[in-house]
C-alpha positions in Angstrom: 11.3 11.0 3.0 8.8 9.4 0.3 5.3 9.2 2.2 2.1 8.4 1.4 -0.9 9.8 3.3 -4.1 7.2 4.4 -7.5 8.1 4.8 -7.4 8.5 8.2 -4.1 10.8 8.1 -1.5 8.6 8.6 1.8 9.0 7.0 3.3 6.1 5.6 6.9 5.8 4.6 7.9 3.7 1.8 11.0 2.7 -0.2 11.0 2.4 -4.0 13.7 1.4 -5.4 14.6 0.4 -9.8 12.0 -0.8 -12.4 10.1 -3.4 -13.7 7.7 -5.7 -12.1 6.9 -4.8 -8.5 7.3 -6.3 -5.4 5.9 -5.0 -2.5 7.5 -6.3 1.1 5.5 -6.3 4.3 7.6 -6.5 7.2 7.3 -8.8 10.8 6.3 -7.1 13.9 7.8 -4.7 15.4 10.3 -3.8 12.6 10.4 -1.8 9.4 11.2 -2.1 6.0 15.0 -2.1 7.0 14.4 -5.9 7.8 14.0 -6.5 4.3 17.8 -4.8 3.1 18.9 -8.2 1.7 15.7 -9.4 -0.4 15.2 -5.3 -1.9 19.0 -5.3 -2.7 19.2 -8.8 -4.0 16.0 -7.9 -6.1 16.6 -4.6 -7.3 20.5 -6.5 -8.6 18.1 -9.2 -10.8 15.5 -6.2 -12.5 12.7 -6.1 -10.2 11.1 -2.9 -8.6 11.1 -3.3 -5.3 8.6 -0.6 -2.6 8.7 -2.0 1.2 6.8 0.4 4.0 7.1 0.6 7.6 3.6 0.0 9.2 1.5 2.6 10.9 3.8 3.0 14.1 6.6 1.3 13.2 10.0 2.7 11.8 9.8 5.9 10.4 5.7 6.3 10.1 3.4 7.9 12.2 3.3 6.8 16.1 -0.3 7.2 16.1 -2.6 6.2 18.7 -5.2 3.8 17.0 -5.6 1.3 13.9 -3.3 -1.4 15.0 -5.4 -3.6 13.6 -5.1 -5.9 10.2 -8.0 -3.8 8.7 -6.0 -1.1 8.9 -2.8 -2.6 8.2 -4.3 -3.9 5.0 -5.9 -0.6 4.5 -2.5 1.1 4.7 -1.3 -1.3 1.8 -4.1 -0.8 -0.6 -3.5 3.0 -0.2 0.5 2.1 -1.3 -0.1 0.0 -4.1 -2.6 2.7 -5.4 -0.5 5.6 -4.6 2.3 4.4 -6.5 -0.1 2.4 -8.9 1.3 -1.3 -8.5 0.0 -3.2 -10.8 1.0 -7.1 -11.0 2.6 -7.2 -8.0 4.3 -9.5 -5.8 3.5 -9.3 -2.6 6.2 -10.9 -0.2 5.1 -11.0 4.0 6.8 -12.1 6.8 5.4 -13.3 9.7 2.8 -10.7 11.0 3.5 -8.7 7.5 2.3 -12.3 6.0 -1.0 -11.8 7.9 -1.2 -8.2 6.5 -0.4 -9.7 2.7 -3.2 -12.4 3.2 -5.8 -9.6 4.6 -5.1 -7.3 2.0 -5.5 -9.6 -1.0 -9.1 -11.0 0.6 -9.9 -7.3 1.6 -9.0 -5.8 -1.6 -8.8 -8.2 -4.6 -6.2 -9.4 -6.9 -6.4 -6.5 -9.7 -3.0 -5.2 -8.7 -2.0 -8.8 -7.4 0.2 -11.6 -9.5 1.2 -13.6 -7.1 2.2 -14.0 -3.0 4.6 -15.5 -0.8 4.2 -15.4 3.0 7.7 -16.5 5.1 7.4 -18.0 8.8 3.7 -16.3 8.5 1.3 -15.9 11.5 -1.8 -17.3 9.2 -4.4 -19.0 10.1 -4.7 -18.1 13.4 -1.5 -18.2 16.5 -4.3 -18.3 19.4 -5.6 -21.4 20.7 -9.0 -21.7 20.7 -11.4 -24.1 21.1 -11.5 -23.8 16.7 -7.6 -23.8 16.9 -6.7 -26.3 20.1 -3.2 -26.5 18.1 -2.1 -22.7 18.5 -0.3 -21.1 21.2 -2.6 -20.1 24.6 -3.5 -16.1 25.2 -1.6 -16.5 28.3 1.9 -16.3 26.1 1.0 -13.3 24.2 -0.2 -11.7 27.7 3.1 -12.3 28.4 5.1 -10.7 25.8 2.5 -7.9 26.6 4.0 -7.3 29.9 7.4 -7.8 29.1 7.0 -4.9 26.5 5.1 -2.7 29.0 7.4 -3.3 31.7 10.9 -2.7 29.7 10.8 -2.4 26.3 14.5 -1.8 25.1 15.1 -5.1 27.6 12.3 -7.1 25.8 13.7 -6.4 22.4 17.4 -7.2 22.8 16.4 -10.6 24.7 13.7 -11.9 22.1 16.4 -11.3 19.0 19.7 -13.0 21.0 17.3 -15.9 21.7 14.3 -17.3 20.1 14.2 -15.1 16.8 16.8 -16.2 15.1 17.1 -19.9 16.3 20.2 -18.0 18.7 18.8 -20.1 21.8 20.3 -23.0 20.2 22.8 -25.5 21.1 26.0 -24.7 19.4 24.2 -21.7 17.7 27.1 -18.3 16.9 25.0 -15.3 17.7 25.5 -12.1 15.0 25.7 -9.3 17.9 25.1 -7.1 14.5 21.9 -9.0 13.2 20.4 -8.8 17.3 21.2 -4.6 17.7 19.7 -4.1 14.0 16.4 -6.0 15.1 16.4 -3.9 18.6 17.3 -0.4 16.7 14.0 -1.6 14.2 12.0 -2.1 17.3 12.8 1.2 19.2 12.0 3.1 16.4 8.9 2.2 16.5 6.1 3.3 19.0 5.6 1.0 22.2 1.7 1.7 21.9 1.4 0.5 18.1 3.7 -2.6 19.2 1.6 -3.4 22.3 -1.7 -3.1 20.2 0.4 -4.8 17.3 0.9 -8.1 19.4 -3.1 -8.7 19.7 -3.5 -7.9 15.8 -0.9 -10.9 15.1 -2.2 -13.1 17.7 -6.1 -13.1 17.6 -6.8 -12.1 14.2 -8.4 -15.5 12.5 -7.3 -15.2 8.6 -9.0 -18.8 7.6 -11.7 -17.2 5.6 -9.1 -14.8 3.9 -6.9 -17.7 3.0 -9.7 -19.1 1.2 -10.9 -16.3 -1.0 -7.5 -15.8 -2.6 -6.7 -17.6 -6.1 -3.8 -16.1 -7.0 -0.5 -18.6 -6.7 1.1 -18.4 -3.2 4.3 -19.7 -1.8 3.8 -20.7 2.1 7.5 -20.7 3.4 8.3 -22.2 6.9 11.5 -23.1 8.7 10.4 -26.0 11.1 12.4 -25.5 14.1 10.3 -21.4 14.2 10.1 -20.7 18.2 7.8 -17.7 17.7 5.0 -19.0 14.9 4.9 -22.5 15.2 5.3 -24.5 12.3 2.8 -27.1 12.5 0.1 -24.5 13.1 0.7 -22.2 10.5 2.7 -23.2 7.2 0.9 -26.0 6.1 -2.5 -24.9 7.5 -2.5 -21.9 5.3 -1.4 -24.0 2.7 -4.4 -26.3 3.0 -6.7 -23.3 2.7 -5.1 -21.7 -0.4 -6.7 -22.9 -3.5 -3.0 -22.4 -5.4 -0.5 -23.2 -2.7 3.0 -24.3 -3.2 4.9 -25.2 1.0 8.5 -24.7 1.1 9.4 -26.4 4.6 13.0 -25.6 5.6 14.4 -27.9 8.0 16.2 -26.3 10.9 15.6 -22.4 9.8 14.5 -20.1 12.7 11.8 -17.6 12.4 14.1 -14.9 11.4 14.7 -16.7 8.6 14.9 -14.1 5.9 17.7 -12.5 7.9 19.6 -16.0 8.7 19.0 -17.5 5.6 18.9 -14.8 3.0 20.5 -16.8 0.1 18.3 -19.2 0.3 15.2 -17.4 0.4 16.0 -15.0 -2.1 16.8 -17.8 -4.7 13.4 -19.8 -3.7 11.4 -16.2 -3.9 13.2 -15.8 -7.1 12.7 -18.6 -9.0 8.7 -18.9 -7.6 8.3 -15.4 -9.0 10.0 -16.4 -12.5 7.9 -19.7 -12.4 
């Protein structure tokens, strides 16, 4: 398996697939690159290189102990694009992968960078806080804490049939396919990386990185989202950017990419063309 080896000894896997301009797909927590199958094959079909990595912990990388953290997670990108020597890249997040796009670019510059697009994206900040009164309370990422502590393969079958992919809904046909993919993403994974991983999404504050970046971004947001909540996220970041374009999809669910893969892919495509 294609790996690539951070500073602190962690082996990354990565998928690289065709030629031509690169872009780079961070995935949502507590997947792997496998969530993005329809964007790296639609991509790949229209000339694009596309690389997507599983996070420290997640998928098929190292279960290690420490550096769930954005710093690292950032970190861990830099060391990707260098390794395979992206340059003009487009880097494509979703949800917490969106926070890990937005850190990297602040953290590391735009010299490898052309453009971004963050989907359904935990930026600015999820917690409320006295800063943030509009985000969610510490109490309900306590929560999804415990429920990953006390049954793991329980949690991550329930969160995908319900809230994830809008499935909750009234009159809503759940994919039994989509909802085991998601759990067989998150069980690959390590439970410490994905317990850390929930406080990394929640309580990192990326107002000051949205700020710093110049490069064009595309902030897309489905506004019925039951795990980042629209009105706190999409068009926050969007406000920060100094080059923002919000895409505001009525009705899409979180999972959006997944549910709504036509659709993305055309809008991603024709941003990236733009």
């Amino acid at each position: 398996m294609p790996t690539v080896n951070t500073r602190d000894g962690v082996e990354i896997f990565y998928k690289d697939w065709g030629a031509g301009q690169p872009i780079v797909f961070s995935h949502g927590w507590p997947l792997s690159s496998d969530d993005w199958d329809a964007q790296m094959l639609f991509f790949v079909r229209h000339g694009f290189r596309v690389v997507a990595h599983d996070r420290r912990g997640h998928g098929r990388s190292t279960q290690v102990s420490d550096g769930h953290d954005m710093d690292h997670y950032a970190d861990d990108l830099a060391a990707l694009a260098e390794h395979l020597n992206l340059r003009n890249a487009v880097h494509v997040g979703h949800s917490t992968g969106g926070g890990e796009v937005v850190h990297y670019i602040a953290r590391h510059g735009e010299s490898r960078v052309a453009k971004a697009a963050i989907i359904a994206a935990v930026p600015p900040l999820m917690v409320k806080t006295d800063a943030n009164p509009g985000g969610l309370p510490k109490s309900v990422f306590d929560g999804l804490q415990a429920q990953l502590a006390a049954s793991r393969a329980s949690f991550y079958f329930d969160l995908p049939a319900g809230p994830f992919y809008g499935y909750n809904r009234p009159g809503a046909t759940p994919n039994q396919a989509v909802i085991w993919n998601w759990w067989r993403q998150g069980m690959m994974g390590g439970a410490k990386a994905h317990y850390d991983g929930i406080v990394a999404f929640s309580q990192t504050d990326f107002t000051d990185d949205l700020k710093k970046i110049s490069v064009p971004v595309l902030v897309m947001h489905g506004d019925d989202d039951q795990i980042v909540p629209y009105a706190d996220s999409g068009p926050l970041s969007a406000k920060l950017l100094k080059h923002s374009t919000l895409k505001t999809y009525k009705g899409y669910p979180h999972g959006m990419p997944t549910t709504h893969a036509d659709a993305i892919n055309a809008d991603l495509l024709a941003f990236i063309k733009g």
